[in-house]
C-alpha positions as CSV (number, residue, x, y, z in Angstrom):
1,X,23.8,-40.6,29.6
2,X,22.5,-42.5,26.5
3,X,24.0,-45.9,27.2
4,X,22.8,-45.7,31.2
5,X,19.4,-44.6,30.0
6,X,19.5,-47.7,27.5
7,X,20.5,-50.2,30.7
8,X,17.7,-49.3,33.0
9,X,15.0,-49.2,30.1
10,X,16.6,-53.0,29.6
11,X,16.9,-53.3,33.6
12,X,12.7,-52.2,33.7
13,X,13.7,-49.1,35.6
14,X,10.6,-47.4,36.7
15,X,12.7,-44.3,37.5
16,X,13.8,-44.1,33.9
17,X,9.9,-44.0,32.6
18,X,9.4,-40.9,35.1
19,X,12.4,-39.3,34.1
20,X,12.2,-39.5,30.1
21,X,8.3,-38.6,30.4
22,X,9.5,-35.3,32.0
23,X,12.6,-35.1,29.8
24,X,11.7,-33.0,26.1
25,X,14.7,-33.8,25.4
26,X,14.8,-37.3,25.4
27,X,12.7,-37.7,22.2
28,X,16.3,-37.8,20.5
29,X,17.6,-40.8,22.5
30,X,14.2,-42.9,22.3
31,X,14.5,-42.1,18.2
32,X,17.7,-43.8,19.0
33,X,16.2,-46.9,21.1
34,X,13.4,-47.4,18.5
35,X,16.2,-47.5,15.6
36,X,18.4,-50.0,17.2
37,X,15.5,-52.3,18.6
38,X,14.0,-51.6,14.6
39,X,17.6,-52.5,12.9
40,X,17.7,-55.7,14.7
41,X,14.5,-57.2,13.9
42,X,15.1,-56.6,10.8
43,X,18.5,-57.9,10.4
44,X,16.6,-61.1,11.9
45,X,14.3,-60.1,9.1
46,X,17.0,-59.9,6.3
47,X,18.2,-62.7,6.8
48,X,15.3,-64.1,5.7
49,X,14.4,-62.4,3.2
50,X,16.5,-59.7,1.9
51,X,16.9,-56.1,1.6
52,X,13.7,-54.7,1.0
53,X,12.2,-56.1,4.4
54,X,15.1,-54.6,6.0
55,X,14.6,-51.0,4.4
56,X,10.4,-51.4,4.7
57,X,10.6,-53.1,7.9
58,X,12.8,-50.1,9.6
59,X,10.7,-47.0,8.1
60,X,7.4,-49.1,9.2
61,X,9.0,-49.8,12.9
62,X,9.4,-46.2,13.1
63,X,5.7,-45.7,11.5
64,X,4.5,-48.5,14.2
65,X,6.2,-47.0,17.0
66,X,4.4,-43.4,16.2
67,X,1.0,-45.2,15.7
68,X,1.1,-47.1,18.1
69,X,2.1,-44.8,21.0
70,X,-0.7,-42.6,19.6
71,X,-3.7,-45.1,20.1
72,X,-2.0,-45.7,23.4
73,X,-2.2,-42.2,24.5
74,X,-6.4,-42.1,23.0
75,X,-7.2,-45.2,25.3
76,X,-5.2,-43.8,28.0
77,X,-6.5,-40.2,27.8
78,X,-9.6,-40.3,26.0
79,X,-11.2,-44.5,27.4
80,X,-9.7,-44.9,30.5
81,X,-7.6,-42.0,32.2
82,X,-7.0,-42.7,35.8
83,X,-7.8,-40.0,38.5
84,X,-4.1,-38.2,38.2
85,X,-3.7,-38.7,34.4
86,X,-2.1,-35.8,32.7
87,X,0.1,-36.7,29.6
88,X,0.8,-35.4,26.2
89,X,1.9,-37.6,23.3
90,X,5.1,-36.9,23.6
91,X,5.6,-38.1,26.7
92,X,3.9,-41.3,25.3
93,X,6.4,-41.4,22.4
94,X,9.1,-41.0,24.8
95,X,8.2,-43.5,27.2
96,X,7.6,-46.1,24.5
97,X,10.8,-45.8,22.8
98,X,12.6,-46.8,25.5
99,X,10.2,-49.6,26.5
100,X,11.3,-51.1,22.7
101,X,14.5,-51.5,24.1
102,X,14.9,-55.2,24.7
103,X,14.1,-55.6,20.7
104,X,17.7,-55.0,20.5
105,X,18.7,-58.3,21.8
106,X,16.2,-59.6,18.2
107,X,20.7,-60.0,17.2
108,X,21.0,-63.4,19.5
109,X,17.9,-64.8,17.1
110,X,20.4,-65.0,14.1
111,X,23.3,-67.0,16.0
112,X,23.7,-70.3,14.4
113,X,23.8,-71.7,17.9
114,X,20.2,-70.6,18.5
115,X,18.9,-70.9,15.0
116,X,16.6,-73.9,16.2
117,X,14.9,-72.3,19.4
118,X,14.9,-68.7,17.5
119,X,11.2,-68.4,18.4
120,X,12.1,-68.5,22.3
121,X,14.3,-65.5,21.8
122,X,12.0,-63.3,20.1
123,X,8.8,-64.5,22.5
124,X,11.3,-63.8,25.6
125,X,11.9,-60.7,24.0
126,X,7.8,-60.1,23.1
127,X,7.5,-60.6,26.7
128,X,10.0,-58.5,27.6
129,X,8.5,-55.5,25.9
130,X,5.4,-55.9,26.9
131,X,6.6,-55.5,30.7
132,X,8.3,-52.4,29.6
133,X,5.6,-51.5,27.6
134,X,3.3,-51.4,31.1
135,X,5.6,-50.2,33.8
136,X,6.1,-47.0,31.1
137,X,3.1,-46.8,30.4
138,X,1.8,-46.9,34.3
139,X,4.4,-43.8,34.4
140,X,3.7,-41.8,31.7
141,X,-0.2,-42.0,32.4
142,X,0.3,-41.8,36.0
143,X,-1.8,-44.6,37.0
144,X,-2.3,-45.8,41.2
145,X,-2.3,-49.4,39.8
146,X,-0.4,-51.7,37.2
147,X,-3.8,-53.1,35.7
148,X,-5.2,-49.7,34.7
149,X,-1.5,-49.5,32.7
150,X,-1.6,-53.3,31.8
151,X,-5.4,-53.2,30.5
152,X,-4.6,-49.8,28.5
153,X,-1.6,-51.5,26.8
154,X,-3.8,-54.5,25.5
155,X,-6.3,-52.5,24.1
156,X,-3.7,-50.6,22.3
157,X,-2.1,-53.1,21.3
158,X,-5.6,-54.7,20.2
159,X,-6.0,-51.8,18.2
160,X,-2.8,-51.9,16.6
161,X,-2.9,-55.2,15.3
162,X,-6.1,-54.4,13.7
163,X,-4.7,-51.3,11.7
164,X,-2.2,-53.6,11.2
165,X,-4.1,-56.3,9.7
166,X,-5.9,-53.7,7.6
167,X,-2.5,-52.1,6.4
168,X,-1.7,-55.7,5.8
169,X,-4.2,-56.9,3.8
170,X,-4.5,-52.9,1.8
171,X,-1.3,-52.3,1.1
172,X,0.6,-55.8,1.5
173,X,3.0,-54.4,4.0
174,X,5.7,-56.8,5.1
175,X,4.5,-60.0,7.6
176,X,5.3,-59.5,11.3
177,X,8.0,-61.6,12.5
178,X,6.7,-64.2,14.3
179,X,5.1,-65.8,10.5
């Protein structure tokens, strides 16, 4: 059940979205997702620069996954509900999990064979999230139209960067990946 759910999530399944939002159980498996996509960047990561990015970099995926599906589910709640929007964050967490999915592929970044065009991979990949990202999103907060979802994820994602940045410039936390 796992490794079907993992396809669609990479196939953009919109049927997926509906059925991990309704799915409790499911929290397990998109733990899973959010590892895998997690342990990938930072294998791209380690490569670059060791073990502590990988060990940081996968406890603050994680971290990132949580915050961000949070400030999702404020804009999408609390800013800009649509007419039929009735979520919890868990549903968000669950949702978002598997839209990280396609950060699994982050692996084809460190073949030798691609090593010069690396930054296509990830922004395919960045792209391909972000779609994911949307279509769950559109799900989970039960919008009528895409640009409610798409407009909800860029403010989140708006917002994110900025506790990023602040985390960043705090604490020193590890540079994303595309410096």
């Amino acid at each position: 059940m796992f490794i079907s759910r993992l396809i669609r999530a990479l196939l953009l399944d919109i049927n997926l979205y509906e059925e991990v939002e309704h799915d409790k159980s499911s929290i397990w498996q998109s733990m899973v997702v959010v590892l895998l996509a997690s342990l990938a960047g930072r294998l791209y990561i380690y490569n670059l620069g060791g073990v502590k990015g990988l060990i940081v970099g996968t406890v603050l995926a994680f971290a990132g996954w949580i915050v961000m599906s949070f400030l999702i589910y404020l804009v999408g709640t609390k800013l800009f509900p649509g007419t039929d929007t009735k979520t919890n964050i868990g549903k968000i967490l669950r949702v978002l999990g598997f839209a990280g999915a396609p950060g699994i592929f982050l692996l084809v970044a460190l073949l030798p064979v691609i090593n010069n065009f690396a930054w296509v991979v990830i922004l395919i990949i960045w792209v391909w999230r972000l779609v994911a990202m949307i279509i769950a999103i559109k799900q989970a907060l039960d919008f009528k139209n895409t640009w409610s979802a798409i407009w909800v994820c860029v403010i989140g994602l708006i917002a994110y960067m900025l506790v990023y940045i602040i985390l960043l410039f705090a604490y020193g936390l590890p540079k994303p990946i595309w410096t």
